[in-house]
N, C-alpha and C positions, 0 to 999 in steps of 0.2 A: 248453386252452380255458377252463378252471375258474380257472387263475391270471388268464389277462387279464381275462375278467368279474371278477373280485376286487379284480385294478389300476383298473380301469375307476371300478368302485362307489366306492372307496378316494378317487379322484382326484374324482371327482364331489362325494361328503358333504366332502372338504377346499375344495372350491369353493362350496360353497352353503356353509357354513359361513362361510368365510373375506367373501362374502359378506355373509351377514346380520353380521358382525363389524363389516362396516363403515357399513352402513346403521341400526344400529341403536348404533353406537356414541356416548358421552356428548358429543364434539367433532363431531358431523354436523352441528350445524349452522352451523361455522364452513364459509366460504364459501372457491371457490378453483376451478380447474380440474376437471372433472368426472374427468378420465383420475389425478389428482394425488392423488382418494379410494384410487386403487388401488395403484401403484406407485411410485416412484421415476423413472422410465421417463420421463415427463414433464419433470420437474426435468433431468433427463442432455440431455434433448433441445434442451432449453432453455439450457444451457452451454454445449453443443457448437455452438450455430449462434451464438453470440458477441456475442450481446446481451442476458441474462439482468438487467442491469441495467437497462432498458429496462421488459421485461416484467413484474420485479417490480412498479416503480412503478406501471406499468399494472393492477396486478391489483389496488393498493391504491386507484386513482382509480375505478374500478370495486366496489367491492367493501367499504372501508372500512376500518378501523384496523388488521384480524386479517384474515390470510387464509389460505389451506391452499398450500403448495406442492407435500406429497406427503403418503404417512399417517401420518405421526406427523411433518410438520415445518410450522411456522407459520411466518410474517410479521408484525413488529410494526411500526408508525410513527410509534407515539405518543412524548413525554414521559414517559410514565409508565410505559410497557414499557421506556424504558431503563434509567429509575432501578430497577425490579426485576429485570431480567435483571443488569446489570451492575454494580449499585452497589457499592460495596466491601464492604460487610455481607453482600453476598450469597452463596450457594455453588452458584451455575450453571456447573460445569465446560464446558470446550468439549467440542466433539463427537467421535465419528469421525473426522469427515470431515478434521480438521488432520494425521490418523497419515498422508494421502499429500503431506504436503507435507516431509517428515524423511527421512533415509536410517536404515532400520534398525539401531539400537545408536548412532546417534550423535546424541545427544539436542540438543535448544536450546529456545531461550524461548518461541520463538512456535507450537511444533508442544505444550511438554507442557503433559497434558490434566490432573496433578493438584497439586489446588488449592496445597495446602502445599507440596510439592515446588518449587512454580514459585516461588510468594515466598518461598523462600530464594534458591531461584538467582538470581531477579532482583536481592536484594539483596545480591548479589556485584559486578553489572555499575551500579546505581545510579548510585553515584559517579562513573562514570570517563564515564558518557554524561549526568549534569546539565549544564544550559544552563550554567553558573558557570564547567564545565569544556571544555568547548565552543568558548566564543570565545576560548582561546587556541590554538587550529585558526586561528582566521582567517589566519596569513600561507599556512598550506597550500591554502585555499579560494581565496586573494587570485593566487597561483599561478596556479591553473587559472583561475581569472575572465580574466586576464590574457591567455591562452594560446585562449580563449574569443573573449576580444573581437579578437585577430589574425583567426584563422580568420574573424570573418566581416565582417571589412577586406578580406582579400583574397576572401569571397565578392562583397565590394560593388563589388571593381574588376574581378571579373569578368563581371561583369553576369547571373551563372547563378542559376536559382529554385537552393532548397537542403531537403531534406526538414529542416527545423527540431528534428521532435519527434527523431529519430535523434539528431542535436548538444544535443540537451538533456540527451539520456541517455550521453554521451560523455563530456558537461561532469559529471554527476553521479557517471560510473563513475569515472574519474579521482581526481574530489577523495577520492572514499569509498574508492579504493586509498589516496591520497598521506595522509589522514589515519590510515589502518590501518596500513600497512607505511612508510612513508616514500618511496615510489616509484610514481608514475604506472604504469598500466597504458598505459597512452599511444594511447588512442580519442582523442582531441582533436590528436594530431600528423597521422594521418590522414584522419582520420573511420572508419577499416576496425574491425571488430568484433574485437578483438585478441585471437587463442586461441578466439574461439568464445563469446565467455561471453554474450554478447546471446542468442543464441540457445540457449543451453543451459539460458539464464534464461526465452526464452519456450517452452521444450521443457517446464521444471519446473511451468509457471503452466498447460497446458494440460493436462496429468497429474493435478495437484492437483487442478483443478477438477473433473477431470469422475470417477479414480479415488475420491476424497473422499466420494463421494456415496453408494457402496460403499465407506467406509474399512476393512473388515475384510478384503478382500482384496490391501487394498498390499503386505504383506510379502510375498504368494506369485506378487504378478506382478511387483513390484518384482527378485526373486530370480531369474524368468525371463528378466527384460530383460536385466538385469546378467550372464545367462550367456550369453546370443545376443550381448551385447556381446563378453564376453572371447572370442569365436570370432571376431571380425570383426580386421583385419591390424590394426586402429587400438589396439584393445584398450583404449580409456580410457574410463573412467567418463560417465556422459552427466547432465544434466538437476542437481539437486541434488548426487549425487555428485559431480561434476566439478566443482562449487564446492564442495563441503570438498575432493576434491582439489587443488585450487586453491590453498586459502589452508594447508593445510600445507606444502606447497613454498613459498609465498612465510614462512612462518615459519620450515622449517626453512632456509632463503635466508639470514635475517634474522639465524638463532641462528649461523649461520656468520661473521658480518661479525668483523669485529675488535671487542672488548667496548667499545674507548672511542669505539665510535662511538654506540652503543645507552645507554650507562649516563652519562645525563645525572642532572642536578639536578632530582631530584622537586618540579619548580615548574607540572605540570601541564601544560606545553607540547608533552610526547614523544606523539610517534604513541600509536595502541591497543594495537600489539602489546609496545612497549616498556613500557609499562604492563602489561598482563597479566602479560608475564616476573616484571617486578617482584610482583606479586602472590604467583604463584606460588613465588617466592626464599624470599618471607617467609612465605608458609603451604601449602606442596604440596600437605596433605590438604585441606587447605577450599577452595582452587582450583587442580584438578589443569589438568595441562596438556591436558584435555578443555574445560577452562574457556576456556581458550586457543583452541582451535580453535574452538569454537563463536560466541566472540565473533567474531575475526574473519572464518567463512565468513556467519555473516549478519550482519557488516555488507557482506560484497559481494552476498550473496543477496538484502539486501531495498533496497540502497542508493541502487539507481540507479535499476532502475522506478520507486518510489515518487515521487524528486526529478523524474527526469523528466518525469513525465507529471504533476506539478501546475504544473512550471515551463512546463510546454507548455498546460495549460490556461489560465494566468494570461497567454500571450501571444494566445491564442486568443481568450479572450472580448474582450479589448484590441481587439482588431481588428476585432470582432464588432461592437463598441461604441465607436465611434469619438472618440464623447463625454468618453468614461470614459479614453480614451489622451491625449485634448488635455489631461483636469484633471491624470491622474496625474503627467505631463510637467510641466505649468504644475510643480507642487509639486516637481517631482524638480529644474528649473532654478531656481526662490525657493530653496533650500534651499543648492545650489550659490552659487548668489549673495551670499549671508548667511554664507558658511563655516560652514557645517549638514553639510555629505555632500561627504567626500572625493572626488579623484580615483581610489581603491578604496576603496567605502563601506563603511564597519564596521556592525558588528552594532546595535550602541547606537544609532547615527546613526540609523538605519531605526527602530527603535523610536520616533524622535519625529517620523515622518512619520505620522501620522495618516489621512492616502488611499489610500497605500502599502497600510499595514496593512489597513485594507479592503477593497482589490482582492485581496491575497491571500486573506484571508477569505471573501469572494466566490465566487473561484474553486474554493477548496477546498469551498466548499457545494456549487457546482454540479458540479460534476467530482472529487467523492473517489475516490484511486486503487484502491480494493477495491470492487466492483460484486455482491458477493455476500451474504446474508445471515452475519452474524457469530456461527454457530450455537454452544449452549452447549443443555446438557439439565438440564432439571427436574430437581432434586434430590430425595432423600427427604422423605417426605412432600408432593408435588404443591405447587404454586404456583397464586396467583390473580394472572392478567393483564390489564389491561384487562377488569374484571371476567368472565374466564370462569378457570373452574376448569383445569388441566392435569396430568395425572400425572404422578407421577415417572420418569422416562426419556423423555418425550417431548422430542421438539427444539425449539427455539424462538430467533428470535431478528432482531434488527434490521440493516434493509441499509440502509447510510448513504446511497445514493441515495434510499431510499423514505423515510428520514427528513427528510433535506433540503428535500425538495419538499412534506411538510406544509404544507397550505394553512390548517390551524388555528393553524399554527404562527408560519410565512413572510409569510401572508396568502395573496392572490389574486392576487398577480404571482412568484408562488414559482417560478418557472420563469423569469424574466429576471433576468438578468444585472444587478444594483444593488449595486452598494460601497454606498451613501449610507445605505444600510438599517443599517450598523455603526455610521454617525454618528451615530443618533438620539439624544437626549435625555432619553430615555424608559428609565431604568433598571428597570423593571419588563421591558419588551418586550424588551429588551438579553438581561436576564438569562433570557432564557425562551429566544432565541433561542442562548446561549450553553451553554443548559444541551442541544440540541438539535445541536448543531454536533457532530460526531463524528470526521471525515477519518483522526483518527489512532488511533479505537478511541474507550472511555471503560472509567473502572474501575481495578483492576488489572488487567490487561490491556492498556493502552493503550501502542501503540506506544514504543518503549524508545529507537528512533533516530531520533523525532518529533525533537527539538532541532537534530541534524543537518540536518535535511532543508529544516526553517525558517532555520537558518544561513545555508544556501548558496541559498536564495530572496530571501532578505532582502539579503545582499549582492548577488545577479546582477541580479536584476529593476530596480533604481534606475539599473546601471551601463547595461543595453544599451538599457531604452528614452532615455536619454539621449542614447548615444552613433550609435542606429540609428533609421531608419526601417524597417520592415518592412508588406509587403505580401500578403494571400490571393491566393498565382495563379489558385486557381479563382472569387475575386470574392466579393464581401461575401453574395450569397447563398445561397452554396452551404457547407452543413453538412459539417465535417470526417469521417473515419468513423473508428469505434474498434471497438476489436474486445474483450471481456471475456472474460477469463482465471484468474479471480481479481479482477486488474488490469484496468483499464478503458486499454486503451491505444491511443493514435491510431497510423493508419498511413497513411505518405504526405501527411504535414502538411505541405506544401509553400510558401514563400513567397522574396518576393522580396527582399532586402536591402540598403539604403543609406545610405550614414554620413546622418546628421542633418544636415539644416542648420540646425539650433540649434546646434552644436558645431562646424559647419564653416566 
C-alpha cells in the first residue's frame, strides 16, 4: 500500500511539475493549439487524418507568423524565418523526425541529419544531377513523353474518364527508372503499379510522417516490422526497404549486362547508374558502392511522387482556370507556329516560353509536393526568430504551404491561382516573391533531384496541353481531394480526354 501511495505522489509532483514547465515556460506565449502546449499527440492526430497541410496554414491565418504545433516545435511563414532557419551560413540541423524516412544502416541524402557529413556526400552526387547534365536525359524523357501521349490517344478514342494524377505518376516512374537503369519499369505500358512500388512508396510516406514525429523509436519498430514481415510467405521487404531492395537488383541486373553495353563515352548522356559505376572504378573509397545504391534507390524513392503530383497540380489548376488554359495554349500553338517548340519539346525550348514558365511556378506555389513543416533544430547557443528568442534543441521550422500563401508576401489573392503574378515588372516584388518560393526546399538542403523533376515538367506540359483537351468529371466546381503524407497527393483525379482540335 506504501509503495502505491509513493507511485501515486511520484506521478502527481512529475505532473504538476511538468505542468508548471509548460505554463511558466519563456516560449508560452507563442500561440498554437491549446492540446499542442502539452504533447505531440495533437501534431500525430493531425498527420494521421491527412490534411496537416491544410491545418498548418490555418493556424498561421489565425494566429500569425509563429505558431506552436507541439512543445518544443514551431511554425514559421515569414521571409525571414527562412533565411535564418535555412540559409546556407546557418547550422539548423534537421530533426528526428527524417530518421523514419531511412532504412537502418543504409544511409542517403535526404534522411542524414549531420551537417558536414551531408555536404560532403552531397558533393559526390552534385555533378551528375546538375541541370548542364540533365538535358542530355532528354531523348530518355522524350521516350516516355512519347509512350505518354499514345496512352491517352487511345484514352480519347475510348471515350473512358481516366484517374489522371495515377498516369502522371506512371509517366514520372518510368522516365526516373529509364534515366537510372536504362529500362522502364513499364507503369506507362499498362497503367498497373508494376512490383508494387506505388504503393510501397505510399506505405513509406505514411510511416514517415506520422513514426517521424516520434523519430527515436524507428529503429525499434522499424526492426519489428521487418520481422513480422520475414514470417509472412512473401517475405520481401515493404515500405523504403523494398525500394533499396529494388534498385540493387536492378544494379546488380545492370552489372551483369555484357560491359560494352554500359561502358560508353563519358560525354554525360549514360543513365545514373552507369555513371555511378564509373565513379566508383575510379575511386572505391570516396564513392563506395553504398554511394551507388543510395543514389539510385532515391532516385526511385523520391522521383515519381514528387513529378507527379506537381505535374498533376499544374493540370489542375489549368482547368480550375480556364482562362489561364486558353493563354497557356494561345503561346504553346505561336510558338509552334514560329518554329519555337518542337514536335517533342526540349528543355531550352520551354525556357523561352515565358507563361509556360509561370503556370509552372504557380502551381508549385500553390500545390508544393511536401505538406509538412521542414523541421531542423536550434543549434548551440539558441537562435532569434522572427524576433523571439529559441533554445537550442528546440524544433523549428517552415511548411512551404504556410509560406506560400503569405499574404504579406503573395498579397491578398495568395490563394488564387495567377501565373501573371511572375510576369510583373516589378523586380523588387519578383525578388521578394522568389526569395519565398520554396517547392524544392531552400539552402543546402534543397532538393538534389529538383532539375529532374523540372526536365520532365517542362517537356510534358507544352506537349499534352497541345496535343489534348482535358476535362474535370466531377465539373469545374468541385475541389479535387488530396491526401498529405509527407506528400500532399491527389486521389481519384479524374478527367476526361480528347485530342485537340487545334492539332486535329
Amino acid at each position: 500500500m506504501q509503495i502505491i501511495l509513493f507511485l501515486g505522489l511520484v506521478v502527481v509532483v512529475y505532473a504538476v511539475y511538468f505542468i508548471l514547465s509548460v505554463l511558466f515556460a519563456p516560449l508560452r506565449n507563442v500561440p498554437g493549439p491549446f492540446l499542442a502546449r502539452f504533447t505531440n499527440i495533437w501534431y500525430l492526430f493531425q498527420v494521421h487524418k491527412g490534411h496537416v497541410e491544410r491545418k498548418n496554414c490555418q493556424l498561421h491565418e489565425t494566429y500569425g507568423p509563429v505558431v506552436r504545433y507541439g512543445p518544443k516545435r514551431y511554425s514559421f511563414n515569414s521571409p525571414e524565418a527562412i533565411k535564418t532557419i535555412y540559409g546556407h551560413s546557418t547550422h539548423f540541423a534537421k530533426s528526428s523526425f527524417y530518421d523514419a524516412f531511412m532504412v537502418p544502416g543504409v544511409w542517403n541524402l535526404f534522411t542524414e541529419r549531420d551537417i558536414r557529413f551531408h555536404a560532403s556526400l552531397r558533393r559526390e552526387f552534385q555533378a551528375t544531377y546538375s541541370m548542364s547534365n540533365l538535358v542530355n536525359f532528354e531523348p530518355y524523357v522524350d521516350q516516355c513523353a512519347r509512350l505518354f501521349d499514345q496512352r491517352l490517344h487511345e484514352v480519347s478514342a475510348a471515350g473512358v474518364p481516366i484517374d489522371i494524377g495515377h498516369w502522371m505518376q506512371c509517366y514520372a516512374l518510368d522516365v526516373i527508372s529509364q534515366i537510372t537503369f536504362a529500362e522502364r519499369l513499364g507503369t506507362l505500358d499498362s497503367g498497373n503499379d508494376i512490383g508494387g512500388v506505388m504503393k510501397s512508396l505510399e506505405d513509406s510516406f505514411y510511416y514517415g510522417s506520422t513514426v517521424g514525429i516520434y523519430g527515436h523509436i524507428h529503429p525499434y519498430l522499424f526492426a519489428a516490422i521487418s520481422f513480422l514481415d520475414r514470417l509472412t510467405v512473401r517475405g520481401n521487404g515493404q515500405g523504403f526497404l523494398y525500394v533499396v531492395q529494388l534498385a540493387q537488383k536492378k544494379i546488380n541486373a545492370y552489372k551483369a549486362k555484357p560491359a560494352a553495353i554500359y561502358e560508353k563515352a563519358d560525354d554525360g548522356s549514360e543513365e545514373f547508374v552507369s555513371k555511378f559505376m564509373k565513379q566508383n572504378a575510379a575511386n572505391p573509397e570516396r564513392f563506395t558502392t553504398d554511394h551507388m545504391l543510395t543514389g539510385c534507390s532515391m532516385n526511385i524513392g523520391a522521383g515519381s511522387d514528387t513529378t507527379g503530383i506537381s505535374l498533376s497540380a499544374v493540370l489542375y489548376y489549368l482547368l480550375k482556370n480556364p482562362g489561364c488554359m486558353d493563354k497557356l495554349r494561345e503561346e504553346i500553338i505561336a510558338f509552334g507556329k514560329d518554329g519555337k517548340l518542337s514536335e517533342s519539346p526540349t528543355y531550352k525550348q520551354s525556357q523561352d516560353m515565358p507563361y509556360l514558365q509561370a503556370v509552372l511556378k504557380e502551381a508549385l506555389r500553390l500545390h508544393p509536393a511536401v505538406g509538412q513543416p521542414l523541421e531542423r533544430i536550434v543549434p548551440e547557443g539558441g537562435a532569434t526568430i522572427d524576433g523571439k528568442y529559441f533554445a537550442q534543441g528546440t524544433i523549428v521550422g517552415v511548411n512551404c504551404w504556410a509560406a506560400h500563401r503569405n499574404k504579406a508576401v503573395w498579397g491578398q489573392d495568395a490563394d488564387e491561382f495567377k501565373p501573371d503574378r511572375w510576369l510583373t515588372t516589378d523586380t523588387d516584388k519578383l525578388s521578394a516573391m522568389n526569395r519565398s518560393w520554396i517547392p524544392f526546399g531552400v539552402g543546402s538542403r534543397t532538393c538534389i533531384g529538383r532539375h529532374i523533376s523540372m526536365l520532365e515538367m517542362c517537356k510534358l506540359v507544352p506537349r499534352i496541353i497541345r496535343d489534348f483537351d482535358f476535362e474535370l468529371v466531377d465539373g469545374l466546381q468541385a475541389d479535387w481531394k488530396t491526401t498529405a503524407y509527407w506528400f500532399v497527393k491527389p486521389s481519384n483525379f479524374r478527367v476526361r480526354v480528347r485530342t485537340c482540335s487545334a492539332v486535329s
